[in-house]
Structures are given as structure tokens and as C-alpha cells.
C-alpha positions in Angstrom: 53.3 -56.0 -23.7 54.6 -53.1 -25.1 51.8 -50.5 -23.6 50.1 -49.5 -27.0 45.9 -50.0 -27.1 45.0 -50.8 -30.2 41.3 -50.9 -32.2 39.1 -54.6 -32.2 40.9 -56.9 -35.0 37.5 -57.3 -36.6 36.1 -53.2 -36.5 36.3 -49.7 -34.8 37.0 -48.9 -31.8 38.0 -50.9 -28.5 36.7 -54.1 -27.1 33.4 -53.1 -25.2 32.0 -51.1 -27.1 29.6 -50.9 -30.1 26.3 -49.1 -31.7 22.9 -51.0 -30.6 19.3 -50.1 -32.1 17.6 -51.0 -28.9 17.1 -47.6 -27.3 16.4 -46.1 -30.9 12.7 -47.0 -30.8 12.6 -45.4 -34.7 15.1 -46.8 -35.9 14.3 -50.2 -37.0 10.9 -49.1 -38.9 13.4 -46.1 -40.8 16.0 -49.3 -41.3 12.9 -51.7 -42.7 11.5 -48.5 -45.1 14.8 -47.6 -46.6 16.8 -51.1 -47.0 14.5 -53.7 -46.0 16.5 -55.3 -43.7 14.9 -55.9 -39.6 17.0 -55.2 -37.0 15.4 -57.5 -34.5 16.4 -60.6 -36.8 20.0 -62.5 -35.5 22.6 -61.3 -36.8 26.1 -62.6 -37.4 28.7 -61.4 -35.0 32.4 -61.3 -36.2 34.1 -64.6 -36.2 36.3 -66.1 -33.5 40.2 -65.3 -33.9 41.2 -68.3 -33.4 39.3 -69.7 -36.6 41.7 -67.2 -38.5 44.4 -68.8 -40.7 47.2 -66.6 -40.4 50.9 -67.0 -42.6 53.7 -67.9 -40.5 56.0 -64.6 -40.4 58.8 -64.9 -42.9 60.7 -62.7 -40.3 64.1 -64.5 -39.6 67.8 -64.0 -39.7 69.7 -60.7 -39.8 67.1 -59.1 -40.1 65.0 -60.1 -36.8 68.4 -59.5 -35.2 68.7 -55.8 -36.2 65.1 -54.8 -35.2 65.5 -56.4 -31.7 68.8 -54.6 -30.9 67.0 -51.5 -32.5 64.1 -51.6 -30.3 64.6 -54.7 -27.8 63.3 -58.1 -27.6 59.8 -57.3 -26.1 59.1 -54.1 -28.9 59.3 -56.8 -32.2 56.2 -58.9 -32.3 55.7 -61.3 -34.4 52.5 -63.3 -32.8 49.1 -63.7 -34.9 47.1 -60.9 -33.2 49.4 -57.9 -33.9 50.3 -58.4 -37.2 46.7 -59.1 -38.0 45.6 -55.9 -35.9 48.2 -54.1 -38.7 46.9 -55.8 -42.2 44.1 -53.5 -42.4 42.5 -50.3 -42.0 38.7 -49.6 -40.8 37.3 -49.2 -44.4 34.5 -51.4 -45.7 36.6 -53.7 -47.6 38.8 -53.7 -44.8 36.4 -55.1 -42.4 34.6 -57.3 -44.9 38.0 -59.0 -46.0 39.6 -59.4 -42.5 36.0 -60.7 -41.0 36.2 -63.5 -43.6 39.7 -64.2 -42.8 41.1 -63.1 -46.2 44.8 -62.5 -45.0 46.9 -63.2 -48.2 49.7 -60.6 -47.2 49.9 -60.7 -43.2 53.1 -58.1 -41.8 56.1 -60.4 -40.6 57.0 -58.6 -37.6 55.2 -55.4 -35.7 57.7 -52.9 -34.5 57.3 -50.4 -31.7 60.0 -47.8 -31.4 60.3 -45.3 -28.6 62.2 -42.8 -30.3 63.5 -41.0 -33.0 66.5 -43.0 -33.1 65.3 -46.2 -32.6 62.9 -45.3 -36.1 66.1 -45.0 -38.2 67.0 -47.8 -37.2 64.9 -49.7 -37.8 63.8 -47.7 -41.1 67.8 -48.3 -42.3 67.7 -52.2 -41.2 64.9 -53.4 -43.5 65.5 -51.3 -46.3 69.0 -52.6 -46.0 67.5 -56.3 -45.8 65.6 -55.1 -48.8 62.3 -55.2 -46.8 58.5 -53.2 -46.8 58.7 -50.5 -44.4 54.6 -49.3 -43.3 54.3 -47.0 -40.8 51.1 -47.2 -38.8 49.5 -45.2 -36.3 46.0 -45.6 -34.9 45.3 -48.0 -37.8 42.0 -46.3 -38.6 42.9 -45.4 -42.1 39.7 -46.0 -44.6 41.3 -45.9 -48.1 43.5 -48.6 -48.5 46.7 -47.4 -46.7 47.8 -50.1 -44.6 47.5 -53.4 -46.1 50.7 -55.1 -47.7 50.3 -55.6 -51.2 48.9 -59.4 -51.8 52.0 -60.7 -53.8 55.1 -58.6 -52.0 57.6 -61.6 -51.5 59.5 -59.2 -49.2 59.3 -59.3 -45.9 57.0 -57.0 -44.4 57.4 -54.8 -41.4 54.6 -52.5 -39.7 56.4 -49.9 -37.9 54.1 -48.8 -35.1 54.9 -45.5 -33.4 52.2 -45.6 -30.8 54.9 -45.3 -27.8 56.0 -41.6 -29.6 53.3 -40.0 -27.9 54.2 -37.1 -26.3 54.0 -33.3 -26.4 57.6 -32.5 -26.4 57.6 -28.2 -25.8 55.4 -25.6 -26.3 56.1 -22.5 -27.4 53.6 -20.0 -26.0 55.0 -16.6 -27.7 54.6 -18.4 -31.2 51.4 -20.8 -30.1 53.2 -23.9 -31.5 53.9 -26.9 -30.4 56.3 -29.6 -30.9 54.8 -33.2 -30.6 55.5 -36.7 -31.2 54.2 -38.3 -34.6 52.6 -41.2 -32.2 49.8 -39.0 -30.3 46.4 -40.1 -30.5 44.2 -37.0 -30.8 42.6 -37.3 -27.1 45.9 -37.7 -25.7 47.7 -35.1 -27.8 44.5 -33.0 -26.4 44.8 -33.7 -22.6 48.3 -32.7 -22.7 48.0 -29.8 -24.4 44.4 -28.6 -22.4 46.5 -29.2 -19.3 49.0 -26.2 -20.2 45.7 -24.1 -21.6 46.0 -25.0 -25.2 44.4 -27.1 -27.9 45.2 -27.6 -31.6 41.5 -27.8 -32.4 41.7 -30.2 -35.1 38.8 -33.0 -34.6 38.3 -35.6 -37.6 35.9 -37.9 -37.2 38.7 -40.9 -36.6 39.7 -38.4 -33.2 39.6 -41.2 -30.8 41.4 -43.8 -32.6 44.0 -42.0 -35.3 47.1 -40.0 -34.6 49.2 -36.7 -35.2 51.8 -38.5 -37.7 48.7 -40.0 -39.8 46.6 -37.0 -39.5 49.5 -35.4 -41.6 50.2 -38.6 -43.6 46.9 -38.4 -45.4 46.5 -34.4 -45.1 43.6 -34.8 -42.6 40.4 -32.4 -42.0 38.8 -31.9 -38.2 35.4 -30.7 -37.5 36.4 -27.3 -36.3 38.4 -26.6 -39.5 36.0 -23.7 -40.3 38.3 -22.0 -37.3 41.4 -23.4 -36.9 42.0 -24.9 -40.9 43.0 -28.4 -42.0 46.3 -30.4 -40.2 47.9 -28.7 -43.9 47.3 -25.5 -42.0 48.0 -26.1 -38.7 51.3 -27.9 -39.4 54.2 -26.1 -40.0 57.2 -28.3 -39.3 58.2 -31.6 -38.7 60.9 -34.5 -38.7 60.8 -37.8 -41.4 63.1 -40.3 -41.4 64.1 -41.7 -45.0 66.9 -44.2 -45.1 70.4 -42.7 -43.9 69.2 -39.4 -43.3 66.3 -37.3 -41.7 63.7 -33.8 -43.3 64.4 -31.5 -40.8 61.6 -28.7 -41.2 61.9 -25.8 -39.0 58.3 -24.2 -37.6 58.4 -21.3 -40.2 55.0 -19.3 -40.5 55.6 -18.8 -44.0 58.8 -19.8 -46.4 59.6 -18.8 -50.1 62.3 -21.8 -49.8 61.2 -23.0 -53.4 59.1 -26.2 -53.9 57.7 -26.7 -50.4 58.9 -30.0 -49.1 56.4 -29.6 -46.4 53.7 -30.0 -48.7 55.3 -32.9 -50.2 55.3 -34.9 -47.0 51.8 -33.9 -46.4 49.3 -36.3 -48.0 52.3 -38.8 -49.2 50.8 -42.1 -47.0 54.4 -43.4 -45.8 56.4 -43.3 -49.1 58.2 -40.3 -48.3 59.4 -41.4 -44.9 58.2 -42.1 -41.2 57.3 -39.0 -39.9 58.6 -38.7 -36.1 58.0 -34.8 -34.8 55.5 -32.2 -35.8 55.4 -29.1 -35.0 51.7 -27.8 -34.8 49.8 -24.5 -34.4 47.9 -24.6 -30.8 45.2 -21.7 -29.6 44.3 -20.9 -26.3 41.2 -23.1 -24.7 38.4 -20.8 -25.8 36.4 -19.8 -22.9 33.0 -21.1 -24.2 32.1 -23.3 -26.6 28.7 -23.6 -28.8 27.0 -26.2 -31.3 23.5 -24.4 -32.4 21.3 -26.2 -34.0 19.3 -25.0 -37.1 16.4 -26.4 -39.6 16.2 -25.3 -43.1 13.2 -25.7 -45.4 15.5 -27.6 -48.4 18.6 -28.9 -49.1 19.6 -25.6 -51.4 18.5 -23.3 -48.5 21.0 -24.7 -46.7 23.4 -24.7 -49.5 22.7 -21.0 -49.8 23.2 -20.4 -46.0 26.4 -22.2 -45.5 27.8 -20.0 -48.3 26.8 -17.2 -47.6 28.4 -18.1 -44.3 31.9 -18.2 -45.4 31.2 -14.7 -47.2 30.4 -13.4 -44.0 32.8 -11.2 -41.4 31.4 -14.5 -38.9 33.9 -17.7 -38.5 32.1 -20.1 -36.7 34.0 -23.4 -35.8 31.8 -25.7 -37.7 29.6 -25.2 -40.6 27.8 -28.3 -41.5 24.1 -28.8 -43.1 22.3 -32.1 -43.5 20.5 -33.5 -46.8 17.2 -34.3 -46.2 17.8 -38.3 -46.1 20.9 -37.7 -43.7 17.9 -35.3 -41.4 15.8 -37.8 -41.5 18.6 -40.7 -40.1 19.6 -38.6 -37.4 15.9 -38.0 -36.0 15.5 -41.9 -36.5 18.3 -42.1 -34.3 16.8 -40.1 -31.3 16.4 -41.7 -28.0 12.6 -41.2 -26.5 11.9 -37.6 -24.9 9.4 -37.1 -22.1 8.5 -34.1 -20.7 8.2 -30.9 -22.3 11.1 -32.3 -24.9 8.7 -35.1 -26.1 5.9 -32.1 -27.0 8.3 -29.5 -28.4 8.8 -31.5 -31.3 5.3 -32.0 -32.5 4.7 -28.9 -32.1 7.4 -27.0 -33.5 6.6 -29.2 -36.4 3.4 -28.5 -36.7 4.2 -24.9 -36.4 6.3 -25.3 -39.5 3.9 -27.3 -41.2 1.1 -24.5 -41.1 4.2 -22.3 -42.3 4.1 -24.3 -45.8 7.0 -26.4 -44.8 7.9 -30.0 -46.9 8.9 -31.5 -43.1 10.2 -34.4 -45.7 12.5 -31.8 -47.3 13.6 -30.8 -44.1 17.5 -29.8 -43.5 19.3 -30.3 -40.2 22.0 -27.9 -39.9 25.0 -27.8 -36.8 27.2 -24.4 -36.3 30.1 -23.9 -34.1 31.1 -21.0 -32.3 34.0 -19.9 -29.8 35.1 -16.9 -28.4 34.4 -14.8 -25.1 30.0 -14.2 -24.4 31.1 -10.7 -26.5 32.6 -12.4 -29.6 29.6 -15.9 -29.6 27.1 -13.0 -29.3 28.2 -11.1 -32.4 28.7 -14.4 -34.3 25.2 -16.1 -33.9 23.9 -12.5 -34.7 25.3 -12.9 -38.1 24.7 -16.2 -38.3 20.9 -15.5 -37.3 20.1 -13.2 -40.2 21.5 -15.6 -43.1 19.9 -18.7 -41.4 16.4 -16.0 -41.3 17.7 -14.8 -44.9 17.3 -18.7 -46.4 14.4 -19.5 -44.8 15.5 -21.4 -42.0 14.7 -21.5 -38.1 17.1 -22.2 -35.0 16.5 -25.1 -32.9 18.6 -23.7 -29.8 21.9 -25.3 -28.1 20.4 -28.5 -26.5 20.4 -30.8 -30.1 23.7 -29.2 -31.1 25.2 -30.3 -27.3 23.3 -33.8 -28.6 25.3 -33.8 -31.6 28.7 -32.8 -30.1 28.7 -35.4 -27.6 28.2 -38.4 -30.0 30.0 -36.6 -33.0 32.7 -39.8 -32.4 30.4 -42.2 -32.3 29.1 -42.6 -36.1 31.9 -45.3 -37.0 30.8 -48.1 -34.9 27.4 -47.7 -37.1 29.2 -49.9 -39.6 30.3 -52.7 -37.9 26.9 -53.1 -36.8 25.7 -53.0 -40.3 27.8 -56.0 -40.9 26.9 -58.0 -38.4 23.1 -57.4 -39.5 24.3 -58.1 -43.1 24.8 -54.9 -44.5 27.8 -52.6 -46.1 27.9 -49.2 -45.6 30.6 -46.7 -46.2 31.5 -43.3 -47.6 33.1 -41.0 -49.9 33.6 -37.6 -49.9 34.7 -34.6 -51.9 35.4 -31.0 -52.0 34.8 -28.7 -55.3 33.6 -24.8 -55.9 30.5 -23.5 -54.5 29.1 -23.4 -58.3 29.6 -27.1 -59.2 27.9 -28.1 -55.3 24.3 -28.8 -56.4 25.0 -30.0 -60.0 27.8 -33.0 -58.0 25.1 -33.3 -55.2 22.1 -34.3 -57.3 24.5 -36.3 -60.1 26.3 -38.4 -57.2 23.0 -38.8 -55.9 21.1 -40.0 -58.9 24.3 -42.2 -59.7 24.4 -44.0 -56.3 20.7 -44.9 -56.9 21.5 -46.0 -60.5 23.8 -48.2 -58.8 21.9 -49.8 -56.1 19.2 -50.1 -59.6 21.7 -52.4 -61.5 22.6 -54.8 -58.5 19.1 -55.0 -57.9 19.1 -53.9 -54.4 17.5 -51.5 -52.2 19.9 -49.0 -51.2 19.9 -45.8 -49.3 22.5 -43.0 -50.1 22.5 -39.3 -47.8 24.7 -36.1 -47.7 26.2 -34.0 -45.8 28.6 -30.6 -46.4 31.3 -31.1 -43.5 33.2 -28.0 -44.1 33.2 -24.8 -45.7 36.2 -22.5 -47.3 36.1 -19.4 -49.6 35.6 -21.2 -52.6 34.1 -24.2 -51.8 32.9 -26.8 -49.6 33.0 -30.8 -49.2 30.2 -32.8 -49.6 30.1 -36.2 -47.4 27.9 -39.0 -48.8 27.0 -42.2 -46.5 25.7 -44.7 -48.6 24.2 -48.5 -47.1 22.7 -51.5 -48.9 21.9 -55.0 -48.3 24.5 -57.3 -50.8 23.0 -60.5 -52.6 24.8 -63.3 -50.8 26.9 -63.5 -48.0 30.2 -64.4 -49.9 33.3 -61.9 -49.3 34.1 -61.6 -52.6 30.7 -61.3 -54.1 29.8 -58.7 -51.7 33.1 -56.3 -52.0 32.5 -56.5 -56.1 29.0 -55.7 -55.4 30.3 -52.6 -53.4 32.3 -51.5 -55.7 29.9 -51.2 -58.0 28.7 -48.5 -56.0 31.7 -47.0 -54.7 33.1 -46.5 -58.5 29.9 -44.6 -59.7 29.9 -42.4 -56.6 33.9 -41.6 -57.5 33.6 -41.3 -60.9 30.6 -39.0 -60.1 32.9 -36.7 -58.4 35.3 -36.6 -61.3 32.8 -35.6 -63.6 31.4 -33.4 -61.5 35.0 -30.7 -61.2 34.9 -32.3 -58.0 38.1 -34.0 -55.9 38.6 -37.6 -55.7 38.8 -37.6 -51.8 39.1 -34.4 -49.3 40.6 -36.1 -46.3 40.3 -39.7 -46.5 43.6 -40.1 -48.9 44.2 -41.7 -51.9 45.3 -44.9 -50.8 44.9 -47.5 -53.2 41.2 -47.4 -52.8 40.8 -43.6 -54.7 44.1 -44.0 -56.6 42.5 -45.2 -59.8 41.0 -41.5 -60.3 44.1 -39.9 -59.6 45.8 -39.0 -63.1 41.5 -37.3 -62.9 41.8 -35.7 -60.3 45.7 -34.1 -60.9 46.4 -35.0 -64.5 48.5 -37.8 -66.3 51.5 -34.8 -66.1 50.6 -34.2 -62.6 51.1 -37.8 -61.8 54.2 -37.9 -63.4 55.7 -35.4 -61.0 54.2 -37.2 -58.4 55.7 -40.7 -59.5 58.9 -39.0 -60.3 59.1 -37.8 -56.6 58.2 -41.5 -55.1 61.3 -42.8 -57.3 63.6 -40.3 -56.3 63.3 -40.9 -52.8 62.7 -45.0 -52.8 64.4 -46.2 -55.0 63.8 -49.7 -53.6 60.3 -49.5 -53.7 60.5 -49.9 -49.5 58.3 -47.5 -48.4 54.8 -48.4 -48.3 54.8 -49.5 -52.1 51.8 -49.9 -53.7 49.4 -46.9 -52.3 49.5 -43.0 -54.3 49.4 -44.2 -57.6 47.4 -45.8 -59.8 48.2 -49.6 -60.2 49.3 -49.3 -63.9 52.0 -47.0 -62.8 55.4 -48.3 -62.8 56.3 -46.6 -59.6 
């Protein structure tokens, strides 16, 4: 009806398609070893929708009348499948809640504006009807962003700005461009590859999240090595608050005071509905590389990848595998034949004879762009720090492997539910001295915690992206809960989530480095930026809503008034 796609109710991703073991002829025995759970046993597929008990909208009144003249009849939904669609997010509580049909807040109406003034509008109507405001984009948020708190007696509204979804000018002197909030990354990318440009930024989420939410929870892509995180590639936008609208002009660099652009960045929908951006773009690069490298340990790789960003190279990605992560991804290989199915054993064996742990083994991926000149001069650089720590490269065919499936790792966790297991994720960013101290703490914590539920649990690493001082970690962590229960199962989770947070915290490290806070990483917040910080930070969410209509509940920690 109103020409937006959105994700599967119950998971990631659209209708059609989802991860399967059955070409992964190593996967099930790794799956068995680690978690001791067969993949060739039913599972449990998600429920049918129609066994859902969904709340009747409270939408009614003057209300319903002011959104339909805002947007039209056909653009305010108020039928079971959208506003369940926009309850949740794509995080593991998310998908264990909704699968279970645990829907105590449900939105009362979806709305899907097509314009800038059709947002204030509707933006000014409910918080004149003293209503919830959530703006929602691809819906793939994983921290908690989404979902209406469970005893709002307000009436809810989702604003959906998938229909703002265009790239509005370019401006080729500057390289910016002014876009839509709406955009999904792939189409935000065809447009812009069809004029010769590209912004560069690739989270994981790419497929399914968009430009507004990128910003709204101050997101990092793949390639941010290169081209930085969206807080460096945006440098002006439009939000609507109530009666008025942030106009921030496309300034490379401002001494303006406070910066308000920073403000909106990160601030989850309670600061506004964010309707234009205006983003850096580059020129298509004329190749494109993903290398492939193996390191003898965990800290060689470390080493390398800092070294790295000390370096005069500035590859596009910069990521190294622990060795539980390495060994996932070989377990998730397809069968070779040919010459590919013999390189392996005997490049291994080559390393073995070498005095190589293959157990301890690191799997590394760099990026690089540029003219043949430029790539040629990179890798050279590369080369001898990757030679300097030890480690060997693998060549261009596994990094091609890795690029064309780098999308794909999300649907692994709906099919961990269905064979009865959670999996999620945390990750962190902190200085290049604290990185092994928080690896092997967060390690030994998660395992700690899989210890006191008394399951078998299986935790791996990886550092995402490097900067001059630092790096993030990314930990992946799976286990088998005791019962099938929703409830028992998401306080058995957390169990594990909390000790891998609180790891962090201890650790100098940050409470989330692109994920958000949400309401899933808010209770480490007043950690992370201080009780004082989070005064400023409450302060600011007053100021601006009053009413408590924007998005109320995510930021700040649940004991905070605000």
C-alpha cells in the first residue's frame, strides 16, 4: 500500500531469504563441538502471525483526523502487521520477545510521510494530542530503540520515513550531497554510483537500515578506515522538533559554539525527526581490493593492525579475526575442488612445519582503493607490517569471498533461534593500550557467564575498525538457554550480555561504538560519560521535550527522571 518494503515481522531481512547449514559440510560438527546443539535435528520455525494477539490501536478522534489530512488516508496504518513490523528492532531480545508474541506496547497508527512538510505535521499533531512520536527507518536497530515503552498510556505513533528516499542535489565542487533521511543504504548508493559517487559508509545493517538512522545512532561502516564514521561524513542536515525545524548548513568546519550537529548525532529520535542530510560523497574509486591475511596469534594481529594506523598506508578496511571467530569462518566454507581444495592443506602444512599453532591462527581482511599506482604502494606497506608480525597473505580470492557475503552474517541469528539458540553481540571501542587487557577480561567474563548458567557457550572477537588511538573490538557470543520459555531465556541472556558490558566498563572501554545506547546499553551510561555528563545530557532531552514526546524512554538510564 504505501510502496515501502519492510524486514520479516519475526527476523532480518526480507521474506525469502535465510542462512542454511546444508552446503556448510563443517559446520554442524564445529556447531556440535562448541555448543552441543545438532543442526540436523527439527527445529522450530517462527510462529504463524495470525496466532499473534495484537492490542486494538487506541488511535481515534482528532487525532486520527490530523494525520490523515497530514499524509492522506492510505499513508496512516493502523492494521496488525505494520504496527507489529514497528514494535521492535532486530536485536536478540527483540526477536525472542516478538517470536513469542510478547506485544504489551504495540504502536497505534504507522505513518508514512512523503515530505518534509508532511513530517511537521504530523510531528506538531501528536505532540499537540499529547502523543509518542518514534521515528523509524529500516527498523534494524539492535539496542532497544524502537519499541514503545510497556506502560506509555499515550497513544503511540511510528513515524516511518521510508518514502523520503531520495538524493536531492549533489554538489560536485564540494563532494556533498544533500539526501533524504529515508534512504536505505543500497538505494542511497545506486543513486549516487549513477552520477560517479559514493559516500562509502557500509555498516553491517547496509541492506536494511537508512541515512536518517545511520545518523540517529552515530553509525560506523566497514570502510570507515577511509572515509570515517556517518559523524564524519555528515556535515549538515534538517530535524523537525515541534513548531520549528534545525537548519544546519553543509559547513566543513564551524567554531559556532556547542555543536548542535553533534548533539543530533547519536540522540535516537529525542531530539527530533531528522528529514535532510547533507553527506560527504568521493568519487567511485577505480579499483577496489579485500586481501586476505593469516597471522600466527591473536596479538600479532593486534600488533599489525596498529601498526597499520601508524603507517603513511589508509586502507579501507582494517579488520583481524580472534582465533575462535577464524576458526567459525573456515567452518563456514563451502567445499573446494580443484586446485582450491589442495591449497589449503598445503599451505597449512607449510605453516605447520613453520612452528605455526594452526589453532591460534588469525584471519585478517584489508581494504584498499585508489588507481593500480596508489593499491600498489598501499599493499607494499601493508606487506612489510603483516611480514613484520609474523603473518602471511592469503591473496585477493578469500577477501572477494568475504566482501560478497560481508551482509549476510545477520540472518545467522534467526537461524540460531529456530534451532534453539541466542546469539548476539556487543561491541566497544577503547585505546590501543587497554585492547588486550579488555579482550582477554571480556573474554574470560563471557565464559564465566556461560559457567554460572551452566551452559555451554561459545564467545569470538573481532577488531572492526582502526583509528589513531584506538580500535573497536566486536564480540559474537552463542549459547543454548535452559528451557524454551521467553522470559527465562532473555534473563538467561542477560546474564551474559551484562558481564560482557560491564567488562567493557571496567576495562576504559566504551559502552557501545555504533550500535547506540538505546535502552539496552543505557544502564552503563552515567560509566561510560559520568553522572555530570549525564546530567547535561538529561538536561538537553528536557529542554527540547518537554512533554516527554519524543521517543521517551531510550538515552538514559531508567532511574533518570528525564
Amino acid at each position: 500500500m504505501t510502496g515501502v518494503q519492510h524486514q520479516k515481522w519475526w527476523g532480518w531481512g526480507v521474506e525469502g531469504i535465510t542462512f542454511t547449514h546444508e552446503d556448510k559440510p563443517k559446520l554442524a560438527p564445529f556447531v556440535m563441538e562448541k555448543v552441543g546443539i545438532d543442526l540436523n535435528a527439527p527445529g522450530t520455525p517462527p510462529p504463524d502471525f495470525e496466532d499473534l494477539k495484537v492490542p486494538a490501536s487506541l488511535l481515534d478522534g482528532e487525532l486520527a483526523t490530523a494525520l490523515r489530512s497530514a499524509v492522506g488516508d492510505a499513508y496512516v496504518a493502523t492494521d496488525d502487521m505494520d504496527r507489529v513490523v514497528h514494535t521492535y528492532g532486530k536485536g536478540l531480545v527483540d526477536l525472542v520477545r516478538v517470536r513469542a508474541g510478547d506485544l504489551p506496547r504495540v504502536p497505534d497508527a504507522v505513518v508514512y510521510p512523503a515530505d518534509e512538510d508532511e513530517v511537521r505535521q504530523v510531528v506538531d499533531a501528536v505532540v499537540a494530542a499529547e502523543g509518542v512520536l518514534i521515528p523509524f527507518g529500516g527498523g534494524s536497530n539492535i539496542s532497544g530503540s524502537l519499541t514503545p515503552p510497556p506502560d506509555e498510556k499515550r497513544v503511540v505513533v511510528s513515524l516511518d520515513l521510508g518514502r523520503l528516499n531520495r538524493v536531492l542535489e549533489v554538489d560536485e565542487h564540494a563532494g556533498l550531497a544533500r539526501v533524504q533521511a529515508g534512504v536505505l543504504g543500497p538505494d542511497l548508493e545506486d543513486q549516487l554510483n549513477a552520477r560517479g559517487w559514493t559516500t562509502g559508509h557500509q555498516p553491517d545493517s547496509f541492506r536494511h537500515s537508512t541515512l536518517g538512522g545511520w545518523v540517529a545512532t552515530r553509525s560506523s561502516g566497514m570502510q570507515s578506515d577511509k572515509y570515517g564514521d556517518i559523524s564524519d561524513i555528515v556535515r549538515g542536515m534538517r530535524v523537525v522538533l515541534p513548531g520549528k525545524v534545525i537548519v544546519l548548513r553543509p559547513l566543513p568546519s564551524t567554531s559556532s559554539g556547542p555543536s548542535v550537529r553533534e548533539m543530533i548525532l547519536g540522540s535516537e529520535g529525542r531530539l527530533g525527526v531528522i528529514t535532510e542530510v547533507w553527506v560527504h560523497v568521493h568519487r567511485v574509486p577505480k579499483n577496489r581490493e579485500i586481501v586476505a591475511y593469516l597471522f600466527p596469534t591473536w596479538a600479532a594481529g593486534l600488533a599489525a593492525m596498529h601498526d597499520i594506523s601508524e603507517s603513511d598506508a589508509s586502507p579501507t578496511v582494517t579488520r583481524v579475526s580472534d582465533a575462535n571467530e577464524t576458526a567459525f569462518s573456515l567452518s563456514m566454507q563451502k567445499p573446494s575442488t580443484g586446485l582450491a581444495a589442495k591449497a589449503g592443506p598445503i599451505l597449512f602444512n607449510v605453516l605447520e612445519r613453520r612452528g605455526w599453532d594452526l589453532d591460534a591462527a588469525c584471519l585478517s581482511y584489508i581494504g584498499y582503493e585508489g588507481d593500480e599506482g596508489h593499491l600498489k604502494h598501499e599493499k607494499s606497506i601493508v606487506g612489510k607490517i603483516v611480514r613484520k608480525h609474523g603473518g602471511i597473505k592469503l591473496g585477493k580470492g578469500p577477501g572477494a569471498l568475504y566482501d560478497q557475503k560481508k551482509f549476510d552474517t545477520p540472518y545467522i541469528r534467526d537461524f540460531l533461534l529456530d534451532i534453539g539458540a541466542l546469539g548476539d553481540v556487543s561491541e566497544t571501542a577503547a585505546p590501543w593500550s587497554k585492547l588486550m587487557d579488555l579482550y582477554a577480561n571480556t573474554i574470560r567474563t563471557a565464559t564465566d557467564a556461560f559457567a554460572e548458567l551452566g551452559v555451554k557457550g561459545f564467545v569470538m572477537c573481532h577488531l572492526s575498525h582502526s583509528y589513531h588511538s584506538g580500535a573497536c573490538l566486536y564480540f559474537t557470543f552463542a549459547f543454548p538457554p535452559s528451557g524454551d520459555v521467553a522470559a527465562e531465556q532473555i534473563e538467561q541472556y542477560w546474564v551474559v550480555k551484562r558481564a560482557i558490558q560491564q567488562s567493557f566498563i571496567d576495562n576504559g572501554a566504551t559502552i557501545s561504538h555504533h550500535h547506540g545506547v538505546g535502552t539496552d546499553h543505557a544502564h552503563w551510561l552515567e560509566d561510560d560519560i559520568s553522572p555530570a555528563g549525564t546530567d547535561v545530557m538529561a538536561g538537553l532531552l528536557k529542554a527540547v521535550d518537554p512533554g516527554r514526546n519524543l521517543n521517551p524512554g531510550t538515552l538514559l538510564p531508567s532511574h533518570r527522571e528525564w
